[in-house]
PASEBA-1860 file (N, C-alpha, C; in nm, 3 decimals):
! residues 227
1> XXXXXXXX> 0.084/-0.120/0.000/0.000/0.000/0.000/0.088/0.125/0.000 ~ 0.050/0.209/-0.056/0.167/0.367/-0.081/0.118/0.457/0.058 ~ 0.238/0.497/0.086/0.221/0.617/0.206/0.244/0.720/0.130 ~ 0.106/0.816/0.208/0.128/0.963/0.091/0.113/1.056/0.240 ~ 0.199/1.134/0.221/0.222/1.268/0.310/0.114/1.361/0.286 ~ 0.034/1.439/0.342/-0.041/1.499/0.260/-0.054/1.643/0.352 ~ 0.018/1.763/0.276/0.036/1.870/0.337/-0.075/1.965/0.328 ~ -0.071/2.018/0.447/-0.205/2.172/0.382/-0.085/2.257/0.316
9> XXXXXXXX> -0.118/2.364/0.305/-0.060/2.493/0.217/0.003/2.608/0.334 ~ -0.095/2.691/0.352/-0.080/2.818/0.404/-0.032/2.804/0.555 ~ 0.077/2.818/0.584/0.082/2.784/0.706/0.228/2.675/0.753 ~ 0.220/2.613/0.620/0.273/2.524/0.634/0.394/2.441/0.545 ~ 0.298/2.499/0.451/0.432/2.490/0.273/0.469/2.657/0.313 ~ 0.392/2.792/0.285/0.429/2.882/0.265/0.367/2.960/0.362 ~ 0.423/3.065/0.363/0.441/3.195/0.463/0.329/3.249/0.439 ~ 0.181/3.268/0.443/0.068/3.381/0.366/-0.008/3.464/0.458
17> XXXXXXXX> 0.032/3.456/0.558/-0.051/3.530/0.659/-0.061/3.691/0.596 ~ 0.028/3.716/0.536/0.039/3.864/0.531/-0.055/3.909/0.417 ~ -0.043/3.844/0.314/-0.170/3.850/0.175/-0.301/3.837/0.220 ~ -0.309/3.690/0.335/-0.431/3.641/0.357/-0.494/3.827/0.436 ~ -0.428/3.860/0.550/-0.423/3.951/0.626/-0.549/4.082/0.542 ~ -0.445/4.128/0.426/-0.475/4.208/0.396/-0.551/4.211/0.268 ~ -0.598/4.091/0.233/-0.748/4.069/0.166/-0.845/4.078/0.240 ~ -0.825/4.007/0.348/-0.948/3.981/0.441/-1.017/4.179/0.482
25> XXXXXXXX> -0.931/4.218/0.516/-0.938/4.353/0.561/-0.935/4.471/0.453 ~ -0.912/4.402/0.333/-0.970/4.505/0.212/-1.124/4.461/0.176 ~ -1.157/4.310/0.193/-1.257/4.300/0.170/-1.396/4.321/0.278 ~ -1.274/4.335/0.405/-1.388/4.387/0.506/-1.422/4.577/0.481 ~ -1.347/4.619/0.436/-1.356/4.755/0.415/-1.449/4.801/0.293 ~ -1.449/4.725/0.165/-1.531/4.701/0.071/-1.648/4.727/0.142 ~ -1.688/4.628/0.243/-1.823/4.648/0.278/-1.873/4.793/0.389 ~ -1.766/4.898/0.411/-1.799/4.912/0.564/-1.769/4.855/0.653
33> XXXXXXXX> -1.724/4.775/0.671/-1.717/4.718/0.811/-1.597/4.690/0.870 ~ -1.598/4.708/1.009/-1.461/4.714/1.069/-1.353/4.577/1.049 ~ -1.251/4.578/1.007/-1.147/4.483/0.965/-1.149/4.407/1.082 ~ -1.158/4.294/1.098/-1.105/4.187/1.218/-0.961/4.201/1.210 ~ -0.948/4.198/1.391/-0.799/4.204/1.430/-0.664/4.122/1.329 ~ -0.572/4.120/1.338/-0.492/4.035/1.246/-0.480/3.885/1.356 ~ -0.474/3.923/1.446/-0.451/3.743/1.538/-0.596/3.664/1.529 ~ -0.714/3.748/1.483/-0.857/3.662/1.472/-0.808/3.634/1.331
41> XXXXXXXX> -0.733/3.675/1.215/-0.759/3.620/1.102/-0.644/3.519/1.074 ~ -0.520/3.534/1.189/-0.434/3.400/1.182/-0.534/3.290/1.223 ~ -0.600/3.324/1.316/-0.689/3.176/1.352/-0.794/3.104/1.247 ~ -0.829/3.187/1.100/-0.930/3.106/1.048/-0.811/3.059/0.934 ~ -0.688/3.072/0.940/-0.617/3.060/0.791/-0.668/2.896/0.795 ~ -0.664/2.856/0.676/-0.674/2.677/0.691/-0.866/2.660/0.626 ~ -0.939/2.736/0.707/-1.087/2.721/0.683/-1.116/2.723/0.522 ~ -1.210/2.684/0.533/-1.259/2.768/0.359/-1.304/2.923/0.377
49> XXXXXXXX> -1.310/2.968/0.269/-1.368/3.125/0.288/-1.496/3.121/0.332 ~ -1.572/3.067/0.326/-1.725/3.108/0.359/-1.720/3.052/0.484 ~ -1.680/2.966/0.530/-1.643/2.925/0.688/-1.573/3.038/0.760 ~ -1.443/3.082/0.685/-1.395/3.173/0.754/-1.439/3.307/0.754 ~ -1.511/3.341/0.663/-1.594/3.472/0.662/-1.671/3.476/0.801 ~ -1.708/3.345/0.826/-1.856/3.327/0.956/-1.780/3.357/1.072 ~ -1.680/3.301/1.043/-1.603/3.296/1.216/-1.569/3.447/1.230 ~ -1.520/3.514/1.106/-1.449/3.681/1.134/-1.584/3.751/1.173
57> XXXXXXXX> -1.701/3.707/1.111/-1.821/3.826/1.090/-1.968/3.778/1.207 ~ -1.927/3.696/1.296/-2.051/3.612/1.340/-2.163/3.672/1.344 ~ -2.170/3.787/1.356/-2.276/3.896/1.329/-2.360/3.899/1.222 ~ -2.299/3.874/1.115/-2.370/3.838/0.990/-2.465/3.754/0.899 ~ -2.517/3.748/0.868/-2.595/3.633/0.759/-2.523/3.562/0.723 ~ -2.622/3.476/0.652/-2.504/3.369/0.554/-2.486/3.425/0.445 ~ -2.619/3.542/0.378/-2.602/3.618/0.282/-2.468/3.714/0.230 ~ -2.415/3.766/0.421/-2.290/3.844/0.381/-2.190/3.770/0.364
65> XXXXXXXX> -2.183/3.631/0.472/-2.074/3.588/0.441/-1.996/3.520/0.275 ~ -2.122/3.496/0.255/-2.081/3.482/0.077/-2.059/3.578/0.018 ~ -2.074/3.666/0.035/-2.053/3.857/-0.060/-1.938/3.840/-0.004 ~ -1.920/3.878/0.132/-1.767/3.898/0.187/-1.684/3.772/0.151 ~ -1.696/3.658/0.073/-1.602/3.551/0.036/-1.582/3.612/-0.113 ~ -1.669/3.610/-0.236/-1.666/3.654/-0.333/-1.543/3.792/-0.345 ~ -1.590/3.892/-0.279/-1.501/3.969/-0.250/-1.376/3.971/-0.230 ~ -1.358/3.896/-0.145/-1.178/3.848/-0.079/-1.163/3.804/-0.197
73> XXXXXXXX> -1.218/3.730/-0.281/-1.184/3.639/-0.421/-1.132/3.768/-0.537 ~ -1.186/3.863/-0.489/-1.200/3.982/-0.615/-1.055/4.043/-0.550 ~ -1.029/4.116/-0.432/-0.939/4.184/-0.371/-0.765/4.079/-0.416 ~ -0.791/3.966/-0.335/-0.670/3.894/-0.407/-0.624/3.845/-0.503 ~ -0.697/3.870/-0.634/-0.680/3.888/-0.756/-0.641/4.020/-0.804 ~ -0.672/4.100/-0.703/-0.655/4.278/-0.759/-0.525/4.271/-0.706 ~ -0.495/4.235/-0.556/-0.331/4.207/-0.520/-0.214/4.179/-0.579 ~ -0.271/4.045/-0.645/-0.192/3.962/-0.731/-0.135/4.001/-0.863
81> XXXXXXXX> -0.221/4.138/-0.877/-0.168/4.214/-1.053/-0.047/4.300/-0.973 ~ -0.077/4.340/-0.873/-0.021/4.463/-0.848/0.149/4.459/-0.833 ~ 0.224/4.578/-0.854/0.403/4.535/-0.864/0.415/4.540/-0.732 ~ 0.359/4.570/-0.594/0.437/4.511/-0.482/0.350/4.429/-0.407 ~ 0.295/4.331/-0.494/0.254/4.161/-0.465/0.364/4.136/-0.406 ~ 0.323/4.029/-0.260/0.434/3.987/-0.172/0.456/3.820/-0.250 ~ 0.521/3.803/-0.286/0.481/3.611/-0.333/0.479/3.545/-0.149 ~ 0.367/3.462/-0.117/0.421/3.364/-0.047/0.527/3.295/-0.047
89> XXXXXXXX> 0.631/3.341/0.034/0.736/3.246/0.041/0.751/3.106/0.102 ~ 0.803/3.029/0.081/0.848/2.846/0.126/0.913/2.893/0.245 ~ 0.824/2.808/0.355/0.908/2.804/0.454/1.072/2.730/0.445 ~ 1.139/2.772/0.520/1.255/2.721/0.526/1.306/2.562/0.521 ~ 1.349/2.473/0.442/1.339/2.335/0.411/1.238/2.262/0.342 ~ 1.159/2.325/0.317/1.060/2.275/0.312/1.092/2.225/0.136 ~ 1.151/2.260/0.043/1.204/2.178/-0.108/1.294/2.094/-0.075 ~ 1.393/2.117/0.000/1.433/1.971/0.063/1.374/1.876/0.149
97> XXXXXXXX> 1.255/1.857/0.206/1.209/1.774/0.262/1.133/1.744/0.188 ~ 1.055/1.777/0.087/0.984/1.706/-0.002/1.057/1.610/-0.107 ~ 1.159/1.689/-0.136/1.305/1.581/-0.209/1.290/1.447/-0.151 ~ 1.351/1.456/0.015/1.352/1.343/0.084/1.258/1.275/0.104 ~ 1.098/1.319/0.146/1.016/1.238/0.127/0.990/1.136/-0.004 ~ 0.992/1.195/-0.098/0.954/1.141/-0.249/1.089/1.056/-0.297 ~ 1.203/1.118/-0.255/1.336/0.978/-0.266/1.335/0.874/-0.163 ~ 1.233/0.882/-0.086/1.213/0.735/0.018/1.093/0.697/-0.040
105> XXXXXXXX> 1.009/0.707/-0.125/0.904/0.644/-0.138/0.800/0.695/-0.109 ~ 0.797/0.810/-0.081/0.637/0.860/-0.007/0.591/0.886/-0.148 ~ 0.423/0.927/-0.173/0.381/1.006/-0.270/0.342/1.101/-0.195 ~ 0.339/1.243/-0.246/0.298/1.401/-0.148/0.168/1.404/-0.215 ~ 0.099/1.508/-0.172/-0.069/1.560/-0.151/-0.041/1.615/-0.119 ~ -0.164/1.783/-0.117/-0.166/1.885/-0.037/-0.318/1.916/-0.047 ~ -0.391/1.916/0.111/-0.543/1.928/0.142/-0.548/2.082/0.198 ~ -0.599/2.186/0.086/-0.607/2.312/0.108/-0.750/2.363/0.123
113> XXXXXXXX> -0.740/2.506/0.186/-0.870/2.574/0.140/-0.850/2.679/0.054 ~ -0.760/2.705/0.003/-0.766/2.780/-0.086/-0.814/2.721/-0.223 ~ -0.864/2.803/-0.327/-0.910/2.769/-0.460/-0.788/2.682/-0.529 ~ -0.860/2.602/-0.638/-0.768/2.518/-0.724/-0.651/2.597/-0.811 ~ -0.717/2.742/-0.860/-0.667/2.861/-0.937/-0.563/2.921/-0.811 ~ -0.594/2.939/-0.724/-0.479/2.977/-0.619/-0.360/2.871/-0.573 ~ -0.410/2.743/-0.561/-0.315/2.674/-0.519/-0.218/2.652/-0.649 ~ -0.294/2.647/-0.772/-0.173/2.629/-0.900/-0.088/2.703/-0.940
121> XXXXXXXX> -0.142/2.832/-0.901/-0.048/2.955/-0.944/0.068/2.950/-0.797 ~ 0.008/2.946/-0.718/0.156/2.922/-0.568/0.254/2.811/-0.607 ~ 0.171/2.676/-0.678/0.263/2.559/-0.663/0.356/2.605/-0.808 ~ 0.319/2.653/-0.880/0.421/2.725/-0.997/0.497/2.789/-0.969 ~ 0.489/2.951/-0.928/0.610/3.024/-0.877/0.670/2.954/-0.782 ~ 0.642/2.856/-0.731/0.769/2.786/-0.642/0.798/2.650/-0.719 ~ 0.783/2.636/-0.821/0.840/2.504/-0.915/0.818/2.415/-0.868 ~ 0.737/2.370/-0.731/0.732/2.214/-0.672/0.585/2.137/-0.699
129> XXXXXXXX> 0.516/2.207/-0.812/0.379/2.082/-0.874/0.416/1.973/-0.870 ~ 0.527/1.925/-0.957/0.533/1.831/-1.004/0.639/1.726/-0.893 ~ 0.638/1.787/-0.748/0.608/1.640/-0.637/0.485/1.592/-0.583 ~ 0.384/1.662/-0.650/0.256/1.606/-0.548/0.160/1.564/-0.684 ~ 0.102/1.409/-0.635/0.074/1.316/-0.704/-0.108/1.338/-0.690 ~ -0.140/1.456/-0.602/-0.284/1.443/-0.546/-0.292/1.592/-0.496 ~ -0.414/1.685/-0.571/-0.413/1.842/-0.493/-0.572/1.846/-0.489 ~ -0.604/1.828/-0.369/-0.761/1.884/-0.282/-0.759/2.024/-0.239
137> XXXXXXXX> -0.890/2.086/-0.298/-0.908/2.258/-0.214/-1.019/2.262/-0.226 ~ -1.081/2.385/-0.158/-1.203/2.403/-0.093/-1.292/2.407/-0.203 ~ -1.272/2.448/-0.390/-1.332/2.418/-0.482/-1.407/2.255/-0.487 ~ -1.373/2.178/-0.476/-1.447/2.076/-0.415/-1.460/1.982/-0.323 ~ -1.472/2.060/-0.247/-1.444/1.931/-0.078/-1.522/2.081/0.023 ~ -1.537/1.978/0.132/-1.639/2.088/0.272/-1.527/2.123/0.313 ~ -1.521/2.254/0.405/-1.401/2.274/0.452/-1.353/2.187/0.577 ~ -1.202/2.161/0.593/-1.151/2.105/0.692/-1.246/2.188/0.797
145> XXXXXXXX> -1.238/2.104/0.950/-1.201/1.961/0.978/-1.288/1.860/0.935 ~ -1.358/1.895/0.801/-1.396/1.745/0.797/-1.333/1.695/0.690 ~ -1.371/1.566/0.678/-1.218/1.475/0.610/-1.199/1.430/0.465 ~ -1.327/1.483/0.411/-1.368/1.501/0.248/-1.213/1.477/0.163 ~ -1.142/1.586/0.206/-1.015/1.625/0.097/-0.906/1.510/0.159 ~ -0.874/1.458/0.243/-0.787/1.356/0.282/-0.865/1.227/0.217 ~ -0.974/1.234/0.271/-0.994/1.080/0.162/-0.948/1.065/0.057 ~ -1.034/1.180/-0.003/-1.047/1.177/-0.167/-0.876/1.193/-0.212
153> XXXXXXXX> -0.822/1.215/-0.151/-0.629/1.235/-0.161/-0.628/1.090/-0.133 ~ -0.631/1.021/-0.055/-0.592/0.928/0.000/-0.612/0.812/-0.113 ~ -0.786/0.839/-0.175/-0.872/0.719/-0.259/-0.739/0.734/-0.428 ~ -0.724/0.879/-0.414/-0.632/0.938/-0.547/-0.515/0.881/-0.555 ~ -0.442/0.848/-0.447/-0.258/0.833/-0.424/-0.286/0.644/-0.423 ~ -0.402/0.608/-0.391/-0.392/0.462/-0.410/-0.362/0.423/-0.279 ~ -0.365/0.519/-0.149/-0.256/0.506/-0.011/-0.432/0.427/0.037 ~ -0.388/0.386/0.217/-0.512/0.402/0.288/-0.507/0.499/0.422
161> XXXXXXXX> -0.581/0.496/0.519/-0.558/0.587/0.625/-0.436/0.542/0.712 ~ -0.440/0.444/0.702/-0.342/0.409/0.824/-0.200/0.382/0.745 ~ -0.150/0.450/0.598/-0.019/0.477/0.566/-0.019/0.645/0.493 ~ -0.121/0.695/0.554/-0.151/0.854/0.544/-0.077/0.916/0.659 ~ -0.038/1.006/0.619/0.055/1.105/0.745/-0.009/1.280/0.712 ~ -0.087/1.357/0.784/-0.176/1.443/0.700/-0.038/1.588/0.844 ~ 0.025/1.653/0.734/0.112/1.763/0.782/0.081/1.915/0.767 ~ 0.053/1.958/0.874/-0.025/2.083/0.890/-0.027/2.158/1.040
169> XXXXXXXX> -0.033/2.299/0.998/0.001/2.423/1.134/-0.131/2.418/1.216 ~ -0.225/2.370/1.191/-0.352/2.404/1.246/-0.425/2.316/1.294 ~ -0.556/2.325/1.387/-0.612/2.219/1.480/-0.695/2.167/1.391 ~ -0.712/2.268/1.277/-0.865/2.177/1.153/-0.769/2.072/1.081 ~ -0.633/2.090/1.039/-0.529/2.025/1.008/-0.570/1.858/1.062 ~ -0.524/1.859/1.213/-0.520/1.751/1.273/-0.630/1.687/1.308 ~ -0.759/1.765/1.344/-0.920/1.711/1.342/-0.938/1.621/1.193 ~ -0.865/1.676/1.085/-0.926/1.625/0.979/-0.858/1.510/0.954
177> XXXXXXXX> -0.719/1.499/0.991/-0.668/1.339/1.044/-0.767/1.238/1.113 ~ -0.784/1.299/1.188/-0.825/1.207/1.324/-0.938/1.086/1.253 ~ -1.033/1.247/1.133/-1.171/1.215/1.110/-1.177/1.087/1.002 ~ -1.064/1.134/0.940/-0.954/1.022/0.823/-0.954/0.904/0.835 ~ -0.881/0.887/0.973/-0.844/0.765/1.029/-0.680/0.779/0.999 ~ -0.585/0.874/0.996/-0.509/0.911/0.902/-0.393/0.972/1.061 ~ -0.281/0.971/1.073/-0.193/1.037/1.148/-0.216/1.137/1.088 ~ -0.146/1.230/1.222/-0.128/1.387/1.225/0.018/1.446/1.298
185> XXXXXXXX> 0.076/1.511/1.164/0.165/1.554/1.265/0.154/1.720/1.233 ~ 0.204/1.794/1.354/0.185/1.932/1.370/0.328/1.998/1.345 ~ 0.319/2.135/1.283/0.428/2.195/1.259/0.400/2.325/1.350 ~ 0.521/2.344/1.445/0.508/2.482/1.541/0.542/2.600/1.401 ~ 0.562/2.605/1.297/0.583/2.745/1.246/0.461/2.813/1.142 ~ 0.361/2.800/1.197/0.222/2.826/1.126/0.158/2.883/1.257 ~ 0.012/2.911/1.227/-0.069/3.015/1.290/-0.152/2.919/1.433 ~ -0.139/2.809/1.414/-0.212/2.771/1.567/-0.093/2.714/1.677
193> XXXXXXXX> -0.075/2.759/1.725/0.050/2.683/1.877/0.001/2.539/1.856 ~ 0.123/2.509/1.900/0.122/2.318/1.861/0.058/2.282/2.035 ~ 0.026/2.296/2.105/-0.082/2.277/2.243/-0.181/2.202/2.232 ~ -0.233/2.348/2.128/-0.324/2.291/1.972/-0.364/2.254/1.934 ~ -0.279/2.195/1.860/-0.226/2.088/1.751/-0.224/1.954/1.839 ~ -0.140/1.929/1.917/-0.188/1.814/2.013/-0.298/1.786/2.071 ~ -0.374/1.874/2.170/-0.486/1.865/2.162/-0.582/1.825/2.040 ~ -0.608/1.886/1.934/-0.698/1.813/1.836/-0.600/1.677/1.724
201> XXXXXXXX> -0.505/1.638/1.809/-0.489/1.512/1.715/-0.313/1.479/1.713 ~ -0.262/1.566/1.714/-0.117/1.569/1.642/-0.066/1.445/1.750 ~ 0.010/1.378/1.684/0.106/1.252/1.769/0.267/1.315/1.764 ~ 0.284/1.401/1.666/0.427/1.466/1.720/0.402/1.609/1.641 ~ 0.525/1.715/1.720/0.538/1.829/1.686/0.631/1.856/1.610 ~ 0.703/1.919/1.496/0.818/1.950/1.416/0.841/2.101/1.436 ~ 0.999/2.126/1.459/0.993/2.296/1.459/1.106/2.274/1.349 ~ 1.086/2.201/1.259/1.165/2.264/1.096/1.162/2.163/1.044
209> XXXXXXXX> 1.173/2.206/0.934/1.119/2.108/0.800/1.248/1.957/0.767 ~ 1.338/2.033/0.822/1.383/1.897/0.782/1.406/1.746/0.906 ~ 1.330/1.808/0.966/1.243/1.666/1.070/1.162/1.599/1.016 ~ 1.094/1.634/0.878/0.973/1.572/0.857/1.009/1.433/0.815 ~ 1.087/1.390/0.776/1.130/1.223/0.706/1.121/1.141/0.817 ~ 1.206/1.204/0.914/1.196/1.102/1.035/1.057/1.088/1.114 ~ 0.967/1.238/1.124/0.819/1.220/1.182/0.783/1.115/1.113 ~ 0.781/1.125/1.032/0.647/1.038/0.913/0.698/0.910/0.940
217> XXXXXXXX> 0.798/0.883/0.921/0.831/0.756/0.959/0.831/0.711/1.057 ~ 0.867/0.758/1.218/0.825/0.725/1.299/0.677/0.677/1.308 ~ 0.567/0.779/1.246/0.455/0.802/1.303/0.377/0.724/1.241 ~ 0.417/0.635/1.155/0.351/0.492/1.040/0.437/0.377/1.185 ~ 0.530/0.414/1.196/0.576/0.308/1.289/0.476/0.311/1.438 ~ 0.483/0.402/1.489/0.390/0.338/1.599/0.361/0.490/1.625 ~ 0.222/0.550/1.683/0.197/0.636/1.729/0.270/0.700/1.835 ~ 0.342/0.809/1.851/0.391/0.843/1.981/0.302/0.985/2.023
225> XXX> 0.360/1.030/2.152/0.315/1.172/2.181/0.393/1.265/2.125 ~ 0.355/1.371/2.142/0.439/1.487/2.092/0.516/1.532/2.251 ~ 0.613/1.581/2.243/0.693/1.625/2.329/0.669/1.757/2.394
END
């Protein structure tokens, strides 16, 4: 049976808090309405937009929260023309640990909420498409934590849950393991504290990327705690 690694994105491949940041808060301004703090909008990174619209706006309809998703859709496209577009940068190791994963045998995945059109244009300017054998985003799947996009990764890579390793900064990250049937391991350099991350699931913590060969492997070998 194939073990497939299966990473989220934001948080975790790349640096986006700062884009995500300041869509969210152009598109809250679009409407009038006061921008949510920047530490309430590290906490929805990972969600889908219309999920995360609810959590920034609870005040709202379901009516706004779809205007205010559409929107963010419009604003980070208006970003993305502009000449001081920030690119999401790769966290640190993180093209060498995918090297190493995929020269031991893993196949990679990545279970996002961002759009299919967003995740292709990120996995391009950073040249690494062509290690991942399987790409889920919120275009068709419910948003994490439920476990829609790990299956359907999982049913894709030919893997099953229990040679799935699902790698991600966030507690919807590791809920959506759990929901899998799938390990979880947590990375401290993304937007939720690995506390977290243990709490909703994680069996170990990584503070840099090039730990991940040995997590994964450990964590097919026998479940441990995180430290």
């Amino acid at each position: 049976m194939n073990r497939l690694a299966l990473f989220d994105c934001d948080g975790t491949l790349v640096d986006s808090a700062a884009n995500i940041c300041r869509a969210v808060e152009d598109s809250f301004a679009a409407h009038r309405l006061d921008p949510p703090a920047r530490a309430a909008i590290h906490r929805i990174v990972g969600l889908s937009l219309a999920e995360a619209m609810a959590e920034l706006h609870p005040a709202g309809e379901t009516a706004l929260h779809l205007t205010l998703t559409e929107t963010y859709k419009t604003c980070f496209r208006a970003m993305r023309e502009t000449p001081d577009f920030a690119h999401e940068p790769l966290y640190p190791g993180i093209v060498d640990a995918l090297v190493a994963l995929r020269d031991a045998g893993w196949l990679l995945g990545v279970a996002t909420g961002k759009s299919d059109r967003g995740l292709a244009i990120l996995l391009a300017q950073h040249d690494i498409a062509h290690h991942f054998v399987t790409l889920q985003t919120a275009d068709r799947h419910p948003s994490k934590p439920h476990p829609a996009m790990a299956l359907a990764a999982i049913a894709e890579a030919g893997a099953a849950p229990e040679t799935t390793v699902v790698i991600g900064d966030t507690s919807y990250d590791m809920a959506m393991a759990v929901a899998a049937g799938a390990q979880a391991i947590g990375v401290d350099w993304g937007y939720h504290p690995p506390r977290e991350l243990v709490v909703a699931g994680a069996t170990r913590i990584v503070t840099h990327a090039d730990q991940l060969h040995g997590a994964l492997s450990a964590s097919l070998a026998r479940p441990i705690s995180a430290a």
